[in-house]
C-alpha positions as CSV (number, residue, x, y, z in Angstrom):
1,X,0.0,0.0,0.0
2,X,1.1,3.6,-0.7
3,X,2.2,5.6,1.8
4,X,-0.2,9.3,2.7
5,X,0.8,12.1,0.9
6,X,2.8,14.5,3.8
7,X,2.9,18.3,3.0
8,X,4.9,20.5,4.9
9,X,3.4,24.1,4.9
10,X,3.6,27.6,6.6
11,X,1.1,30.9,6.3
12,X,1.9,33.5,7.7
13,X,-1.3,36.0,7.9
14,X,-4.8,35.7,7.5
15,X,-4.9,35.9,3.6
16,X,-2.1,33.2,3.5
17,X,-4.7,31.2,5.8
18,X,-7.5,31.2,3.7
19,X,-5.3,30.2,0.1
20,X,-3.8,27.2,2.3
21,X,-6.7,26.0,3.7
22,X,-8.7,26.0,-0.2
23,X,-5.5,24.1,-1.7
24,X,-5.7,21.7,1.4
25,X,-9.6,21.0,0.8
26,X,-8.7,20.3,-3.0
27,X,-5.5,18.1,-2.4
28,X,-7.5,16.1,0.2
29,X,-10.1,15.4,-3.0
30,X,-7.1,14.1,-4.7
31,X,-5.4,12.2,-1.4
32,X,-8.0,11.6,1.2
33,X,-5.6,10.1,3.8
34,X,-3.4,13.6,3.6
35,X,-1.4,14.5,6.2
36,X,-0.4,18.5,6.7
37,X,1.4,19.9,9.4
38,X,3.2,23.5,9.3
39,X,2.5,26.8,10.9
40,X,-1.4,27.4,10.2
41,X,-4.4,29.4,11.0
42,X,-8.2,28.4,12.2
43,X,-8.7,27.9,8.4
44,X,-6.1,25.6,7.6
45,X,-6.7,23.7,10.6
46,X,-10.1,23.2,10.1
47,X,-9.3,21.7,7.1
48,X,-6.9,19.3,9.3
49,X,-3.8,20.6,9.7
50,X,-1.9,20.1,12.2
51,X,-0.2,23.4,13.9
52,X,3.3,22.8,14.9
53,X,3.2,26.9,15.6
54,X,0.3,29.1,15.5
55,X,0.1,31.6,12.3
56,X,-0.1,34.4,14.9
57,X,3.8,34.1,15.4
58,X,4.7,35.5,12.1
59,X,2.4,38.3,11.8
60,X,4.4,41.4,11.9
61,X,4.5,43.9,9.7
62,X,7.2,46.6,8.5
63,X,10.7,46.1,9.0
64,X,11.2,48.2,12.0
65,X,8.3,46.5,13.6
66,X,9.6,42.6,13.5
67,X,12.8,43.6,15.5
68,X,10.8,43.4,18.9
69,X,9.9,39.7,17.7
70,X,12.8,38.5,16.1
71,X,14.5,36.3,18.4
72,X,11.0,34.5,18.6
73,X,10.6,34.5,14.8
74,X,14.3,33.2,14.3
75,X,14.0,30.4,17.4
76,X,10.1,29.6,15.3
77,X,11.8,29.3,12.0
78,X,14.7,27.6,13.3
79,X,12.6,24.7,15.4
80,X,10.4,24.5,12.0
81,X,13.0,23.9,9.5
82,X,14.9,21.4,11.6
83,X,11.5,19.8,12.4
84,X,11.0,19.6,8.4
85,X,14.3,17.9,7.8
86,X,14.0,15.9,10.7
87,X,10.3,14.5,9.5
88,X,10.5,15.3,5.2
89,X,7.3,15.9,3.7
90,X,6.8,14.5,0.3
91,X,6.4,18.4,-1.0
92,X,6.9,22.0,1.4
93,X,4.2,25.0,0.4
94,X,5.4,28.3,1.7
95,X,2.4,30.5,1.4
96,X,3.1,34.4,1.3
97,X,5.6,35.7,4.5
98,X,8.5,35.6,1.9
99,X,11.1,37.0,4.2
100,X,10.3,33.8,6.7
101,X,9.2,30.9,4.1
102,X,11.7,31.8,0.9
103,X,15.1,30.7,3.8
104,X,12.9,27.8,4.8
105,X,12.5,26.7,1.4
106,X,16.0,27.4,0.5
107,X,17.2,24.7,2.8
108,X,14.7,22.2,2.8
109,X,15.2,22.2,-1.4
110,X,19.1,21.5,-0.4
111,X,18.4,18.8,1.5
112,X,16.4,17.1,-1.4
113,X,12.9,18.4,-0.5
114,X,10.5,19.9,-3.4
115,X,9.5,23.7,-2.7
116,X,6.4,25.1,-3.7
117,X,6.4,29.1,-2.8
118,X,2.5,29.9,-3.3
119,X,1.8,34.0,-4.0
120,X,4.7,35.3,-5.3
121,X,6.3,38.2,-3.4
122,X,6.2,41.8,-4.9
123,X,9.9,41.4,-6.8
124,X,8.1,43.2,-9.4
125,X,8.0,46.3,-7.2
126,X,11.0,46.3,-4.7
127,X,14.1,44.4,-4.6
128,X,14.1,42.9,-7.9
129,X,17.3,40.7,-7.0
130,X,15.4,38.6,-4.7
131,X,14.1,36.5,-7.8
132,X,17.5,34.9,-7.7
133,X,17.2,33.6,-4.5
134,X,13.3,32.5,-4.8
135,X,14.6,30.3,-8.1
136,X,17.1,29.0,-6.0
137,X,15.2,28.2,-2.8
138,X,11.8,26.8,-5.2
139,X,10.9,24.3,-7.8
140,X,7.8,26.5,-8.9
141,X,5.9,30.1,-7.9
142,X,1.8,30.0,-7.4
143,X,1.0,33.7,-9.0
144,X,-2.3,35.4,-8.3
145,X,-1.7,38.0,-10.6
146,X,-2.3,38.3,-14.2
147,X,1.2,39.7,-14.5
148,X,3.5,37.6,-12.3
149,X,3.9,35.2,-14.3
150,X,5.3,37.3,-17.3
151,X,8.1,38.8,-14.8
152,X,9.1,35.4,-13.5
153,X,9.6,34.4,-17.2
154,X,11.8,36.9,-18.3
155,X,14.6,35.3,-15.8
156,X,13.2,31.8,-16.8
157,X,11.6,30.8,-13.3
158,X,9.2,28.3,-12.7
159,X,5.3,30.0,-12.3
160,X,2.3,29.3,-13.2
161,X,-1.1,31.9,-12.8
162,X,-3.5,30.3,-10.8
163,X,-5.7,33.0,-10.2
164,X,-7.0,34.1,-6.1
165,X,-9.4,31.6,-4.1
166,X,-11.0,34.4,-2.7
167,X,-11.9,35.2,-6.1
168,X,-14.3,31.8,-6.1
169,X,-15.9,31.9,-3.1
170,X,-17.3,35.4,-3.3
171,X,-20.3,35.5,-6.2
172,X,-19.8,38.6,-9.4
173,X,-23.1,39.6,-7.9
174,X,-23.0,40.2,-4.0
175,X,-25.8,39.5,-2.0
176,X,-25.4,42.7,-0.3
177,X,-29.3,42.3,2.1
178,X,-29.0,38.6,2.8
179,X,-25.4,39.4,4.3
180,X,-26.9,42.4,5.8
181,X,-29.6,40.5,7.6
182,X,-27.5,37.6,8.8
183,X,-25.5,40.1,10.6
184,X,-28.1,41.9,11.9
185,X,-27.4,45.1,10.3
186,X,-30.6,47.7,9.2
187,X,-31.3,46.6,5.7
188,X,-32.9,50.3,5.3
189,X,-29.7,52.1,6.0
190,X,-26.4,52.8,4.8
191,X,-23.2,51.4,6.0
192,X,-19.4,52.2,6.0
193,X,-17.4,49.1,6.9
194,X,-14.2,49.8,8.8
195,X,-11.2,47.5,8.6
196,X,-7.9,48.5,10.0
197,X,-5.6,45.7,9.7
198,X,-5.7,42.2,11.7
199,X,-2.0,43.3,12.7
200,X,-1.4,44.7,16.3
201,X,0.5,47.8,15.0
202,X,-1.9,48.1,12.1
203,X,-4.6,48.7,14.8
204,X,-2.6,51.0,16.6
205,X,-1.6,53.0,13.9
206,X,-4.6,53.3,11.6
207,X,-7.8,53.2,14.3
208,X,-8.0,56.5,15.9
209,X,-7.6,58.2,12.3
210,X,-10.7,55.5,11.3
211,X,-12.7,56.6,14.1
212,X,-12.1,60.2,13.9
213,X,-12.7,59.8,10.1
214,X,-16.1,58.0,11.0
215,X,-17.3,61.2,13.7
216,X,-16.9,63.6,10.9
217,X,-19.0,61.2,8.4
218,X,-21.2,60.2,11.0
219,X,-22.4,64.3,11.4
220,X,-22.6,65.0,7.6
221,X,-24.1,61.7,6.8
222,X,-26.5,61.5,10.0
223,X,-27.8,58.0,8.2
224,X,-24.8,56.3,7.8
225,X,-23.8,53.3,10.0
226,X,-20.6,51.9,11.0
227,X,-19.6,48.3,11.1
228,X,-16.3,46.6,12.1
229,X,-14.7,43.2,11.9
230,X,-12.3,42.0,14.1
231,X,-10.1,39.1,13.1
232,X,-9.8,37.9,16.4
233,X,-10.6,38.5,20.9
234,X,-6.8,40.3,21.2
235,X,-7.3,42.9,17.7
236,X,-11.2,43.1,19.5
237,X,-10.1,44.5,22.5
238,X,-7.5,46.8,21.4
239,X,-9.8,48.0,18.9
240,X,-12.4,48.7,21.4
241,X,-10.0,50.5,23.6
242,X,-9.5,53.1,20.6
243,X,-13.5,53.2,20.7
244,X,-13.8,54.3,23.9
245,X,-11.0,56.7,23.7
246,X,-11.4,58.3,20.5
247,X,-15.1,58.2,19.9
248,X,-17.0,56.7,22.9
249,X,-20.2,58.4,21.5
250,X,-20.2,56.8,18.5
251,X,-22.4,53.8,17.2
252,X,-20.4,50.8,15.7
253,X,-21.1,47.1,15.3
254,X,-18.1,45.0,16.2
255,X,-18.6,41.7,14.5
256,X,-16.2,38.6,15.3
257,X,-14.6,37.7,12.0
258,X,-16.9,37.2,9.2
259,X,-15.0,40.1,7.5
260,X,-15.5,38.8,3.9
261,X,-19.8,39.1,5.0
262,X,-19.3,42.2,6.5
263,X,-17.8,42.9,3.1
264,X,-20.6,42.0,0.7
265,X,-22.7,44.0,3.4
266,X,-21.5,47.4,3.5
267,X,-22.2,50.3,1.0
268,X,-18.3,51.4,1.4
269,X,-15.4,50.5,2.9
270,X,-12.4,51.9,4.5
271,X,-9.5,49.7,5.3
272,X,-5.9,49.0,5.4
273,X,-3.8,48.4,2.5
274,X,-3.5,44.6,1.8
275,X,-5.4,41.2,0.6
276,X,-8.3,43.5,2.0
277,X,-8.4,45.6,-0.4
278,X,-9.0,43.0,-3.0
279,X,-11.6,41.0,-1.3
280,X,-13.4,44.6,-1.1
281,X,-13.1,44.5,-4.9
282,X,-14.6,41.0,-5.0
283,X,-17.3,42.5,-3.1
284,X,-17.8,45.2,-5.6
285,X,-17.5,47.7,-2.6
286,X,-16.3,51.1,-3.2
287,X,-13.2,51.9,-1.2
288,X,-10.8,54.3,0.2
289,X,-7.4,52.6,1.6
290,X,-5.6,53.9,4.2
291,X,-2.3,53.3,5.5
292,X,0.5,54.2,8.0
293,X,3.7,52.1,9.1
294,X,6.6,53.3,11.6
295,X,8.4,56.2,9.6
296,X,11.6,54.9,9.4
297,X,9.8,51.9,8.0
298,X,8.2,54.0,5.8
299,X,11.4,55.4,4.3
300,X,13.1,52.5,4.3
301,X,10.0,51.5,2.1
302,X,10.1,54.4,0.1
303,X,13.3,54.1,-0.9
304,X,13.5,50.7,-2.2
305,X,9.6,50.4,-3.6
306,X,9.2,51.0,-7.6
307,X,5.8,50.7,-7.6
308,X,3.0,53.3,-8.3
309,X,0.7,51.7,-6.5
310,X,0.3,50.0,-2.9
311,X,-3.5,48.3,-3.2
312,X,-4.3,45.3,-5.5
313,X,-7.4,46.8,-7.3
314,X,-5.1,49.7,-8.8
315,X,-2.4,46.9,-9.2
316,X,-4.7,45.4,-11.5
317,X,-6.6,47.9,-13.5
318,X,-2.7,49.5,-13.6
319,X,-4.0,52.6,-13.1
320,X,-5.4,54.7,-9.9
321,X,-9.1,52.8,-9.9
322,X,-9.0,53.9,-6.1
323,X,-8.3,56.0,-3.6
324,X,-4.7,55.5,-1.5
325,X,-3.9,57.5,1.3
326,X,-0.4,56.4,2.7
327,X,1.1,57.6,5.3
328,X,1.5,60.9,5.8
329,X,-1.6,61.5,3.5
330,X,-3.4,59.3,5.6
331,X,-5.1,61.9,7.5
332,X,-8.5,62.3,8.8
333,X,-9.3,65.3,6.4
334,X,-8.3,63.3,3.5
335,X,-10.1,59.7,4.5
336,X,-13.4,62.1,5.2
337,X,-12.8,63.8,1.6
338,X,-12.1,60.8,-0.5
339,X,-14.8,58.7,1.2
340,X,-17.4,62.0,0.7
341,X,-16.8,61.6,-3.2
342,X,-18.0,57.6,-2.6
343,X,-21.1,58.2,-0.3
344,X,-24.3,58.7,-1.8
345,X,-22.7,58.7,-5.0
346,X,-23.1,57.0,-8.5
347,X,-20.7,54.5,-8.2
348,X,-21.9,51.9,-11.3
349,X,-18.8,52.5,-13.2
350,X,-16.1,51.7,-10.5
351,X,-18.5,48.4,-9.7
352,X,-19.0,47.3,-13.2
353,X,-14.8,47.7,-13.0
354,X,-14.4,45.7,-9.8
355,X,-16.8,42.8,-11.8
356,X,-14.1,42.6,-14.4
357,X,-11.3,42.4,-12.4
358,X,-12.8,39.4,-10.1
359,X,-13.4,37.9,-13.6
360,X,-10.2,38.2,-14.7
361,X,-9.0,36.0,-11.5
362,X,-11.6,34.2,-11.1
363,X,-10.1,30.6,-12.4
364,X,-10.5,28.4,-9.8
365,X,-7.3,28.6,-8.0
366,X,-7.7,26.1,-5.6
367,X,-7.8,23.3,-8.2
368,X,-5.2,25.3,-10.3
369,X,-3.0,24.9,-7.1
370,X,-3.6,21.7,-5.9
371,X,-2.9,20.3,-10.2
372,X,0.4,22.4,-9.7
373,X,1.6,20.9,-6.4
374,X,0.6,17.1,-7.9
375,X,2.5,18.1,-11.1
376,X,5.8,19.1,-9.3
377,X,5.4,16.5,-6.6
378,X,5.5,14.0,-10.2
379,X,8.7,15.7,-11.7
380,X,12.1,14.0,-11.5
381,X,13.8,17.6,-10.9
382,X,14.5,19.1,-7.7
């Protein structure tokens, strides 16, 4: 009898936890008796993997920001690649968190294990030279965008476009009252969905510019409702800290995950730069993105970043489809103005926009994935 399929794996962040735990489902079609073990999220182990290290270790943001963890990081990343080599899967799938999983790879291929490095990081945009070492440390790149793949082959590395999961499970059409009611929200009035990060520091950095952003709309849009989804009980709290601090007066539903619902739900959203902003595309909700880091982060950033734009809708449409407010522009004058032009507004032509967009990546990337990981676990080559 053949022995179970063993994959090795590591996300990093709640988008890496939702594409690992879609190519899990679809790998488990292929090889019911799978076994996964790695550094996960609730989603990936609910679709039975096993968490050697919870996926809340590895989310840090910026590079000033990871120093206060990076003992912790290295001793994690240390324990998990001599765990790997100890116990070799048949295949590893580092999923995002380049910085952490492209080392990991790199040493688990030179001992003889096939590397699969799933949502390929921005070389495009900022240090270019790190294709050399992805080639090196990988035997093939999962790319979400169109134009990844064309990048990768010019210096003749291994990707293939598989398009973005979240891309399948939310519909061209949102059901924006049947998500409305199932969270209990007014079906009668309008709502601005809030979403500033599922980081500590994002949350520290972005919320009292959200909330005093939301008083100001709140007085010239007396109607307008505010709802908020919290990725977990720690980001809750801390959010509802800022509440009371900033804006104590001021209504707002808190809801406990579900932020893809709350999503389809709201009328407009403001949020942090990141996989958010392109799961508000899917939702065909009109955004503003918003975003601060430390500023030496920030210059760091700006000094080695070559692209125009920081949020995946205007990644895509390669042009400025929406609004971005980055750090020092992220101001609560600016979030109010930007998100005045959105409210009450006509806003058929960005939404017909966001449709082709979540077409254009809508090819079912979980299976896509899942064929790709089967064909590299069949190649000879490491």
């Amino acid at each position: 009898m053949s022995q179970p399929l063993r994959v090795g794996i590591i996300a990093g962040e709640v988008s890496g936890d939702i594409l690992a735990a879609g190519l899990i489902k679809s790998l488990r079609l292929r090889h019911p008796d799978l076994i996964v073990e790695g550094i996960a999220g609730p989603e990936m182990v609910e679709q039975g993997c096993h968490a050697l290290f919870n996926m809340e270790e590895l989310s840090v943001m910026g590079f000033v920001e990871v120093l206060g963890k990076l003992k912790r990081i290295l001793h994690v990343r240390k324990a998990i690649t001599e765990h790997f080599i100890a116990n070799p899967p048949d295949i590893f799938i580092g999923v995002d968190a380049p910085d952490f999983n492209l080392t990991v790879e790199l040493k688990l291929k030179q001992q003889g294990i096939k590397t699969i490095h799933y949502v390929s990081p921005s070389v495009w945009a900022w240090k270019q030279w790190r294709i050399h070492k992805i080639a090196k440390a990988t035997n093939l790149v999962l790319a979400f965008l169109p134009f990844e793949k064309a990048f990768y082959d010019k210096f003749n590395v291994p990707c293939q476009f598989v398009g973005h999961t979240l891309a399948e499970r939310l519909p061209l059409i949102p059901e924006q009252q049947k998500n409305k009611a199932e969270l209990g929200l007014d079906l009668n009035k309008p709502y601005l969905a809030m979403l500033p990060g599922s980081r500590h520091a994002e949350i520290e950095l972005l919320s009292p510019f959200f909330l005093q952003a939301a008083v100001a709309l709140k007085q010239r849009h007396p109607a307008l409702q505010f709802v908020v989804p919290m990725v977990n009980a720690k980001r809750r709290a801390q959010f509802e800290q800022f509440h009371q601090q900033v804006a104590p007066d001021l209504p707002i539903t808190i809801v406990d995950g579900k932020a893809s619902s709350v999503l389809q739900a709201a009328d407009y959203v403001l949020l942090a730069s990141g996989t958010a902003s392109l799961e508000a595309m899917l939702a065909k909700c009109p955004m503003v993105v918003a975003y601060r880091v430390n500023w030496i982060t920030y210059r760091i950033a700006k000094a080695l970043v070559k692209s125009k734009y920081a949020s995946l809708p205007n990644l895509l449409h390669d042009g400025p489809l929406v609004a971005e407010l980055l750090q020092y522009d992220c101001t609560v004058e600016n979030i109010v103005s930007e998100l005045d032009k959105l409210i009450g507004k006509d806003n058929s032509a960005l939404i017909e926009r966001f449709t082709e967009l979540h077409q254009q990546i809508r090819c079912n990337a979980d299976e896509k994935a899942a064929d790709a990981v089967i064909e590299v676990l069949a190649s000879k080559s490491n």
